[in-house]
N, C-alpha and C positions, 0 to 999 in steps of 0.2 A: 631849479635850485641846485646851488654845487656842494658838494656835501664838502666840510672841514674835518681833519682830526688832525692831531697836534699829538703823534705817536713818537715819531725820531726827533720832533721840537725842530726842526728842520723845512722852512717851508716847501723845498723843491721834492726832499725826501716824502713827506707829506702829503704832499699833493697827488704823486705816483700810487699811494698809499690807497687816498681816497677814490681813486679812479681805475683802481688795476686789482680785481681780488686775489690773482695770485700773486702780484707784490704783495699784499695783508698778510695771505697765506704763509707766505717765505719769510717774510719780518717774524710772525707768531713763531715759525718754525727758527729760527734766528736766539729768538730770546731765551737765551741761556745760558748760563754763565757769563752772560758781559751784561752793560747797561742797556735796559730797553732802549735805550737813544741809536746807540750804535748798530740792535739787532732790529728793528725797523727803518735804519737807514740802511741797510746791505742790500733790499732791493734796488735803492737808487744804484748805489754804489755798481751794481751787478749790471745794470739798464746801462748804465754809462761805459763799461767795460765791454762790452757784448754790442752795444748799438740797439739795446731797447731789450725790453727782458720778457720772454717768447718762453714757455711753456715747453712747446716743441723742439725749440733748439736746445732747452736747456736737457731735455728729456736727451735727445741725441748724440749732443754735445760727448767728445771724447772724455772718459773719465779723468785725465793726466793733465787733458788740457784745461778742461773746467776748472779742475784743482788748482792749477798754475792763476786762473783769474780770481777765485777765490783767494788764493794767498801773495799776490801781488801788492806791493806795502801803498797804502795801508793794509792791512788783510783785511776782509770784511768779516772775520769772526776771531775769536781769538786762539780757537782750535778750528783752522782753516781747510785741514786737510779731510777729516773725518765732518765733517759740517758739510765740504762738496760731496761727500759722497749722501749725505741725507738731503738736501738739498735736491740732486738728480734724482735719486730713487724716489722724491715724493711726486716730481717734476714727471719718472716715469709712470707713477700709478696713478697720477689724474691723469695723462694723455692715453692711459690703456683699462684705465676705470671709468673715464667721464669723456672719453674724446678730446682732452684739453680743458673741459670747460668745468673750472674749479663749482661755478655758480650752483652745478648738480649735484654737489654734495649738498646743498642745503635749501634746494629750491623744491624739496615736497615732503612728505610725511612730518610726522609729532618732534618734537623735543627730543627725545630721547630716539628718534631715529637717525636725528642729525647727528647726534648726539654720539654715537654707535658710527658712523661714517667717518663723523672727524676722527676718532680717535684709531679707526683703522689705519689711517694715512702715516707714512712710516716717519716716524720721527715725534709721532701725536701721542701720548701716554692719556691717562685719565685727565689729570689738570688741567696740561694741555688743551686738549678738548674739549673741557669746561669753560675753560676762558675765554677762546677763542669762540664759541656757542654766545657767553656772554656779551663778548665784544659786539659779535654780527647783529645780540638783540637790541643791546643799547646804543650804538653809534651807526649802526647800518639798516635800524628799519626790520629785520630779519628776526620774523615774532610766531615761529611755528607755536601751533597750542604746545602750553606744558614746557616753554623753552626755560621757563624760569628755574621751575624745578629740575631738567635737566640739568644743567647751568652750576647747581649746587649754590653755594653760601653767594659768587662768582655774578650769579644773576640775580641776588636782591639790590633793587630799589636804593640809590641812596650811598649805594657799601664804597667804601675808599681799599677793594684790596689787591686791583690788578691793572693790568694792563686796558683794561675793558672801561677801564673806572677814569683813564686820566683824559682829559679835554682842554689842559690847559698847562701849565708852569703850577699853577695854585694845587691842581689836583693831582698832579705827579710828586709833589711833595709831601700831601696827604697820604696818598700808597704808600710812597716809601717808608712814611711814619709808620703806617700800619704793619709794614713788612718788618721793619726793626724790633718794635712791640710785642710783634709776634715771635719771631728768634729769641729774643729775650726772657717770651715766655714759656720757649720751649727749652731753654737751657736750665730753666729753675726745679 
């Protein structure tokens, strides 16, 4: 079975998506301050700049010159410069935390231990790492005990409120509602 998700609405982007967990990784790490579309298509973007998008090289990768492919127009972020350098630095702490292999952050212990790994990862804050937790339960299978509650509000059943949440055009529109909703209710 080929797993789908429908994160940058992009099928080639997409597809990379489904198939590469440090492009997920680097999309989640991406999504910030611009359109989820745009920050989980930067792994394609980056695959196609580079000639396939390697962990190792990126970990290696000069920091001036990395920089230069990240902000080559299009940019793939929209603060290009400081984005390559989180981008590497997370690129270095899974090749000298996990040997490359992103998978180890979340292939043992409880919810809250993944939970606690992601959010080490530099560029990972608490949210972050909720979501990203969440996404892995709901669209990738990835159901350590207690992921839910680790996960926070991110990992109920149902919820329309992230990136974790969209699987289609219909359900990215719903987030977005909820996102709006929400600011609105924060300004009152």
């Amino acid at each position: 079975m080929t797993r789908t998700v429908c994160l940058a609405q992009n099928p080639d982007a997409d597809a990379l998506l489904a198939s590469d967990m440090f492009a997920l990784l680097t999309g989640m790490l991406l999504d910030q301050q611009i359109p989820m579309e745009k920050a989980f298509s930067g792994p394609k973007v980056l695959a196609d700049r580079m000639g396939g998008l390697d962990v190792h090289r990126i970990a290696d990768a000069d920091p001036e010159a990395f920089a230069s492919i990240m902000a080559t127009p299009p940019a793939v972020h929209r603060f290009p410069g400081s984005m390559a350098k989180r981008v590497q630095a997370m690129a270095q702490y899974v090749v000298e935390t996990y040997d490359g292999d992103v998978t180890r952050i979340w292939s043992d212990g409880d919810g809250a231990a993944v939970f606690k790994r992601l959010k080490a990862l530099p560029g990972f804050g608490d949210q972050k790492a909720k979501i990203f937790l969440a996404l892995l339960g709901k669209q990738f299978g990835v159901q350590p005990e207690g992921w839910r509650a680790a996960a926070g509000h991110y990992g109920d059943e149902g919820s329309r409120r992230s990136v974790a949440d969209v699987r289609d055009q219909t359900s990215l529109l719903e987030v977005r509602d909820f996102k709006k909703a929400a600011k609105a209710a924060a300004k009152k």
